[in-house]
DOSE-14962 format. One record per residue (C-alpha): residue in one letter; y, z, x. Coordinates in steps of 0.5 Angstrom, whole numbers, padded with zeros to 4 digits, always signed. Each point is the difference from the previous one (the first is absolute). Layout:
residues N
AYZX ...
END
This chain:
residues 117
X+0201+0166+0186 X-0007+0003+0002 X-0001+0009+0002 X-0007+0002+0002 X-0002+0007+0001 X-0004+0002+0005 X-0002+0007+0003 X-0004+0004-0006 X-0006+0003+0002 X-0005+0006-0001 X+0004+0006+0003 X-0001+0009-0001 X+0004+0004-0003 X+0006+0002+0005 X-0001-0008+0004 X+0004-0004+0000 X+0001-0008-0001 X+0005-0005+0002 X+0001-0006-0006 X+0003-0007+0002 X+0004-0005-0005 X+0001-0006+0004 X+0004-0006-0004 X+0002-0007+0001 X+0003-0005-0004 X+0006+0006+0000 X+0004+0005+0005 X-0002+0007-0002 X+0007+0003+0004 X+0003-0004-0006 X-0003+0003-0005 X-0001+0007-0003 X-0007+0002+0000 X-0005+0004-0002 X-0007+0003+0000 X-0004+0002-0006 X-0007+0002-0002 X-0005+0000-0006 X-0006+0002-0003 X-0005-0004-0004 X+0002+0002-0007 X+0007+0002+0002 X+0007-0002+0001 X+0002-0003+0007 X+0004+0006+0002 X+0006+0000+0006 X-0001+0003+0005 X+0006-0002+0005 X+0006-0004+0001 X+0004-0003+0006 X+0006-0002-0001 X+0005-0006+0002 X+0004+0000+0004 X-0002+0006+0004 X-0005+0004+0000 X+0001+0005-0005 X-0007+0002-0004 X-0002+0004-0006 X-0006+0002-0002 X-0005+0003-0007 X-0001+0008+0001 X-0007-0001+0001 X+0000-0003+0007 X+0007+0003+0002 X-0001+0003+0007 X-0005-0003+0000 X+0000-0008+0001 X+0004-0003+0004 X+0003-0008-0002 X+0003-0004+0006 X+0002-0008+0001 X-0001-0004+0007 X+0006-0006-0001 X-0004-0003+0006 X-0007+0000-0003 X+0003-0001-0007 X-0005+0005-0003 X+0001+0006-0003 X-0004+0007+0002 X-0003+0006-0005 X-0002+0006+0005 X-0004+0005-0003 X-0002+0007+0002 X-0002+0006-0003 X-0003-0004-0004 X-0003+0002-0007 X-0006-0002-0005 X+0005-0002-0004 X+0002-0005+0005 X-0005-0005-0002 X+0002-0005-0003 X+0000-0008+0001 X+0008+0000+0004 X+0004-0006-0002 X+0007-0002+0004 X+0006-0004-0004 X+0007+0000-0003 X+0003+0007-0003 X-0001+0000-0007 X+0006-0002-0002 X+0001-0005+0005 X+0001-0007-0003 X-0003-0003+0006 X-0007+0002-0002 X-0006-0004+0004 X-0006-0002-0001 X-0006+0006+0000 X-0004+0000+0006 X-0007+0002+0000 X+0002+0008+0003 X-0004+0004+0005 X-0006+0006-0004 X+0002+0007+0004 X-0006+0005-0003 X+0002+0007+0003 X-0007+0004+0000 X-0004+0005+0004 
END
């Protein structure tokens, strides 16, 4: 199983991105999936999950409203859409299983998002 992040760049506060977690080696629709973000020096924190089967989805205080977590079956991929966005925001993105998942794939390399006028 392999997840590839994709989408980060430089963006001004109030921009917007798209984020992208392709996978391979394994079905995203099967599975519950999640996005999450860290800061050099500190914990990965979640961000957002999409849940399996359906597409209930949860996300931290700190970007409710605000980001958007979405899966494209055909494309086997799963979007973070961020708007309004914040310096606060910048950290490098990562897409996985929920924390709590038994079903935890290997780490990719994540996607730098730096929100900065």
């Amino acid at each position: 199983a392999r997840l590839v992040e994709s989408g980060g760049g430089l963006v001004q506060p109030g921009g917007s991105l798209r984020l992208s977690c392709s996978a391979s080696g394994f079905t995203v629709s099967a599975y519950a999936m999640s996005w999450y973000r860290q800061n050099s020096g500190k914990e990965r924190e979640l961000v957002a999950t999409i849940w399996s089967p359906g597409q209930a989805t949860l996300y931290s205080d700190s970007v409710k409203g605000r980001f958007t977590i979405s899966r494209d079956n055909a494309k086997n991929t799963v979007y973070l859409q961020m708007n309004s966005m914040k310096p606060e925001d910048t950290a490098v993105y990562y897409c996985n299983t929920p924390p709590q998942s038994p079903y935890r794939k290997n780490w990719g390399q994540g996607t730098q998002v730096t929100v900065s006028s």
